[in-house]
Each structure stands twice: as structure tokens, then as C-alpha cells.
N, C-alpha and C positions, 0 to 999 in steps of 0.2 A: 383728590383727583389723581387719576392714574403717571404714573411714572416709567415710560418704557425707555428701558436701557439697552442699545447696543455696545459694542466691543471691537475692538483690532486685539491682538493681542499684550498690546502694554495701553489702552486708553479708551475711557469708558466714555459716552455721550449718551446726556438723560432730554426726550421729548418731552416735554409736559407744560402745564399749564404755569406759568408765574418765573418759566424759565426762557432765556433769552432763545430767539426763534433757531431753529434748525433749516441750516439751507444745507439741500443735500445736491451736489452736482450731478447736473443732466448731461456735461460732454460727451461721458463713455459713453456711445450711442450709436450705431455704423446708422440706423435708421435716417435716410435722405441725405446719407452723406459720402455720396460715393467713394472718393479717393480714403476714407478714414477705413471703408468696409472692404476695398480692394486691398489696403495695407495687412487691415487685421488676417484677412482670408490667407495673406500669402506670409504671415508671422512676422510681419514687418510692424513692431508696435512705437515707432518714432511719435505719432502724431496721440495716440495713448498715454507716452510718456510725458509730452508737453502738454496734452491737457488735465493731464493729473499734476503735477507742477502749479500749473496758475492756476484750477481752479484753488487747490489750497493756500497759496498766495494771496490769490483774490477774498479767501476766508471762509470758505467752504467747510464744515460740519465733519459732512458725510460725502463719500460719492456713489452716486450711481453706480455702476457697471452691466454693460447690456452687449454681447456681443449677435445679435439677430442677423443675421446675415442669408440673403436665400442660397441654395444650394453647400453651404460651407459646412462645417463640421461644427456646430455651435457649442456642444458642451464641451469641447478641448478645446477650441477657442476662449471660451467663458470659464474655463478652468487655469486656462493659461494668463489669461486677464488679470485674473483676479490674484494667482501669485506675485503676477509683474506688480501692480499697483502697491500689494501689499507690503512690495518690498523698494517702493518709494514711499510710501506716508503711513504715518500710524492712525489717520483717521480712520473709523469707521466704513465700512463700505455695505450697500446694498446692490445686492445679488440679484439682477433681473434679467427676467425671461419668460415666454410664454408655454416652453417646453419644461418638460418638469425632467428628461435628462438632463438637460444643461444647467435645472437649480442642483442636483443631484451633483453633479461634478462640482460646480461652484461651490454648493459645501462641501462637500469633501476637501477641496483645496483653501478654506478659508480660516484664520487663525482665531478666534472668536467670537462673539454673538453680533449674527449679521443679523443685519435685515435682509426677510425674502418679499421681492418683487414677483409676483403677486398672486393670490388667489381673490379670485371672483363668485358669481352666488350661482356656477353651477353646480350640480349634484357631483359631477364628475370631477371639475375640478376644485372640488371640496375635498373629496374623498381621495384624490392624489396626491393634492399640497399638503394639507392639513397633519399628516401623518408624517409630511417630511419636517415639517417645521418642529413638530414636537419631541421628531427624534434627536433633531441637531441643538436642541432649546433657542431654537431662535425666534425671533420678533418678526410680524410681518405684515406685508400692507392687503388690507383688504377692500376692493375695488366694488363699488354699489353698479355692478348690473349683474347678470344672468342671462338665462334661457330667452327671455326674449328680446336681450339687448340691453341698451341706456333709454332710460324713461325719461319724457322731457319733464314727469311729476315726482317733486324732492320728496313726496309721502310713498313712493315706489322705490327712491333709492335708500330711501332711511332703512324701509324692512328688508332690502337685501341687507344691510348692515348689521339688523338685527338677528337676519339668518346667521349670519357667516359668526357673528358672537357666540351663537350658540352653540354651532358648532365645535366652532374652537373649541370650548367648554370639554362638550363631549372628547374631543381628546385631550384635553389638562394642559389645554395653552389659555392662562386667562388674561381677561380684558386688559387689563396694563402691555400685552405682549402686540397686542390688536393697532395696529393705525390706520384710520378709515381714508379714503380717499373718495369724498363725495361727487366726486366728477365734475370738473369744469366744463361750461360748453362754452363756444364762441360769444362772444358777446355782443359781436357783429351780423348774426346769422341769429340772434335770441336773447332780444333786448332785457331780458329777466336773468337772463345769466347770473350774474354778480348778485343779483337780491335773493335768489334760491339758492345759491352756496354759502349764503352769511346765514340764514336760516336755519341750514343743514347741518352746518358747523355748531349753529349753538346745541343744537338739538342732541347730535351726537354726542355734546360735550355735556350737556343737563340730563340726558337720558339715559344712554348706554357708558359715558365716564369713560370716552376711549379719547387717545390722543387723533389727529388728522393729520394729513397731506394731500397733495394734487401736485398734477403739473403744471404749474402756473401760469406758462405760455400760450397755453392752451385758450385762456380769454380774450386774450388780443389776435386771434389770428383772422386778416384778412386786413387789420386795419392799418393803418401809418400810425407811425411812433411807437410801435409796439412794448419799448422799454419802458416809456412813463407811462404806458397802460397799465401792464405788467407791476412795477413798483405800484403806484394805489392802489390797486386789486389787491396785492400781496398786505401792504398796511390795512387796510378795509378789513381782510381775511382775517387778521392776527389780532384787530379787534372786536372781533366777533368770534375769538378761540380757536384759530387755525392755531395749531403749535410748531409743522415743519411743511418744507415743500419742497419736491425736486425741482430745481430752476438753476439759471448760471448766474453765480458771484459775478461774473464778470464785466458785468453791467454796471455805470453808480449807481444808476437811475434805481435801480433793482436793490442794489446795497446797502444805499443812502436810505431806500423806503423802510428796508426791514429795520434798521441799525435806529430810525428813526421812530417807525412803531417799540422798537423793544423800550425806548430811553419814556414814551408816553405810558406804556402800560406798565412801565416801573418793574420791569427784567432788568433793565441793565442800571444796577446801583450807582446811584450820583454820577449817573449818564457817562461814567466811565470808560464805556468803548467808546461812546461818541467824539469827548474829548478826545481821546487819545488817538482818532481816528481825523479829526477834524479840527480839532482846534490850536495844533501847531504849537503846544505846549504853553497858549492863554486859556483862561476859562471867562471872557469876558464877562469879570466883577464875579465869579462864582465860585467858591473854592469848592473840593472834590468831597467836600461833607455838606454842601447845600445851602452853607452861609454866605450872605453876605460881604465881601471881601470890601475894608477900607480904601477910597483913595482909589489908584489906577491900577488896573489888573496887574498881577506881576508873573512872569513864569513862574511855574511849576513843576516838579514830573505829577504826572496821573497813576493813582495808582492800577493795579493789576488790571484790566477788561473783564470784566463779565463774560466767561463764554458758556456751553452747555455742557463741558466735563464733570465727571466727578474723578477723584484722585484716581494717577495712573495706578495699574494693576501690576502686582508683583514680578 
């Protein structure tokens, strides 16, 4: 199964199948968020700097970065971004926009193999993105609709998937580089929602051997309780081969799902995030090798967490 690596410049993080899940934060985002887009516009990145802070706190991967802004200058904005963050965290970061000068600036200003957010299965923006991705060797997410939109049919978004695979090809960025993002739709507005993206997911994962993502809030929207929607979706997802998602750590509901899918599908070895995240230094009767522990549980430390790094880079 494929393995896609991105980079910061000292710290690598691998998507893949049998590794613990990939939450990529959604904060960076002025999208619906007035006072975040008024700040970014006027180079004021206070509300930037704190939620790049907690999302990594809260346990965040990767982060987004998206400065969309109407009227603003986006690719100095989004190149400006993307220094700032990078000189608060060494995680990873994915470089999003729908303008392909502000991915153009973004790379330029970024220290490693990002991820680019996004190219889609037009002609056009095949032949934009695809050219930039493989100059900078970066990883990238590819989005199943096109020319005539989002299909409510998962056999219409699989072959944009397969389009945009092959494409990539054609410029020498291969499948391991690819992370499909099969489209979530509301769940409240398309009662099939959730059972056409577990589908999708396998399929892309049995067929094409690409990793995935979505934006996982995306299913709950319209209803109440949105976070415990959100967490079983996201678990549901990651047993049926979802590997990452853009979403916020900041949630439990959300955290506790993923931390709790990874410890089931046996990413995270002798449930050691879990413990060490949850269990207060007991492992009620369990030691951190899977025996049975004599007698009343006794503290421990747990060893290392499970996370989805490979050794920092020189």
C-alpha cells in the first residue's frame, strides 16, 4: 500500500494504511470567519498564531493553511502564512487555495514537501496544478469532481480519481504522491452520505492504492451535535481505509474517535497513545505489552505514542 510523505523542514509524516491516522488542521481558514480574514488582510496574524499553537497542542499532524480572502492579496497573504506558521511548528503543513498563484507563492515560501490543496478533475486545472506539484515534488490532494461539478454517484467520483491518477502519471508524480479526497456530502441533506464515502474509500484504497482525505465536517452539517457526528464518521471512515482528514483536533469528541479507531485497527501499538493519553498512568490490569497484569493495576509510565513520523530529517 502506498506511503505518502510530506515534510517541514526538520520532520517527516507518513499517510498510509496501518499507520496511526493523520489529522490535518482546518483552523488556518479566513473562510466564514470574518474577524480571522479582516486580521489576515490587514497582516495582523494573532488569531493565526493561536490557532496554530492549539491545534498542535491539541495533536494535530499536519496543518492546513488557506488564506482565501475576497478582495485581499492571497498569494502574499498565503506566502506570508505559511512562513509565520513554519516558524512556530515543525509539523507539516498543507498549502491551500484555489488560485494557483497563491500555491505558486506558498511554495516558494515553504521549507519541505508540502502538501498542495488541491487540484480537481478539470482539464484546466489539471494542467496548472499538476505541473506545479511536480516541480516542487510535492504531495497532493486530489478532489473527485470536474467540469460538471460533484456527482451525487460514488461510480462518477471514483473515475475523476482515476482521471486525475493518470494524469499525475503523465507528469512523474506517482500514486503514493496522490491523496484522494472522495467528497463528503451532508448527511442531513443525503441520507447515503456516509455509506457512499466508506465505499469510495475502500475502493480507492483496493483499486487505485492511493491514500485519502476529506473534510470531515462536512457530514454533519445542518445537524446538532455536530462533534459526535463528526467523531463516528471520522472512526466509521478510518475503518473502511480513510488514512487522514482535514478536521480540528480540538474537539474530544473528534480526538477520542480517531485515538480510539487507531488503538482498534491496531496503529497504535499496545494502545499506547491511548494510554498515555487517557489512562492517567493505569492501564486498568493491562500492561503496555498486552499481558495480563497480576493483582491490582499498578502505575506505570507508557511507553513512546505511536505517532505518524518517520525520523526527523538532518
Amino acid at each position: 500500500m502506498a506511503e505518502t510523505v510530506v515534510s517541514s523542514a526538520t520532520r517527516e509524516v507518513v499517510i498510509g494504511t496501518g499507520r496511526p491516522f493523520v489529522i490535518i488542521g482546518e483552523r488556518i481558514n479566513p473562510t466564514g470567519r470574518t474577524k480571522l480574514a479582516e486580521e489576515m488582510k490587514a497582516g495582523d496574524y494573532t488569531t493565526v498564531i493561536a490557532d496554530t499553537q492549539a491545534q498542535v497542542a491539541a495533536g494535530a499532524h499536519m496543518l492546513d493553511v488557506n488564506a482565501g480572502i475576497p478582495l485581499a492579496d492571497e498569494p502574499a497573504i498565503l506566502a506570508e502564512t505559511v512562513k509565520l506558521v513554519q516558524s512556530l511548528t515543525d509539523v507539516p503543513l498543507s498549502i491551500d487555495s484555489s488560485i494557483v498563484a497563491a500555491l505558486e507563492a506558498g511554495l516558494a515560501a515553504y521549507e519541505g514537501k508540502p502538501l498542495v490543496n488541491s487540484v480537481t478533475g478539470e482539464d484546466d486545472r489539471i494542467e496548472s496544478v499538476l505541473p506545479l506539484v511536480a516541480e516542487h515534488g510535492a504531495a497532493v490532494v486530489a478532489i473527485t469532481n470536474d467540469e460538471t461539478g460533484i456527482s451525487e454517484d460514488p461510480d462518477v467520483r471514483f473515475a475523476v480519481a482515476e482521471k486525475i491518477v493518470r494524469a499525475a502519471a503523465d507528469h512523474g508524480i506517482p500514486a503514493h504522491d496522490i491523496v484522494v479526497d472522495p467528497l463528503v456530502m451532508p448527511v442531513g441533506a443525503m441520507g447515503t452520505a456516509g455509506r457512499q464515502v466508506f465505499a469510495l474509500v475502500r475502493r480507492l484504497h483496493d483499486e487505485l492504492g492511493v491514500n485519502t482525505t476529506c473534510g470531515a465536517s462536512n457530514v454533519s452539517f445542518g445537524l446538532p451535535n455536530r462533534n459526535g457526528l463528526n467523531g463516528a464518521f471520522l472512526a466509521m471512515a478510518i475503518a473502511n481505509g480513510m488514512t487522514s482528514a482535514i478536521t480540528s483536533p480540538l474537539h474530544e469528541e473528534v480526538r477520542q474517535a480517531v485515538m480510539a479507531a487507531d488503538v482498534l485497527m491496531g496503529a497504535d501499538r499496545h494502545a499506547a497513545s491511548w494510554i498515555g493519553r487517557y489512562g492517567e498512568g493505569r492501564s486498568e490490569g493491562w500492561s503496555a505489552t498486552g499481558r495480563r497484569r497480576g493483582g491490582r493495576a499498578g502505575r506505570r509510565t507508557a511507553p513512546a505514542p505511536d505517532v505518524p513520523e518517520v525520523s526527523p530529517q538532518p
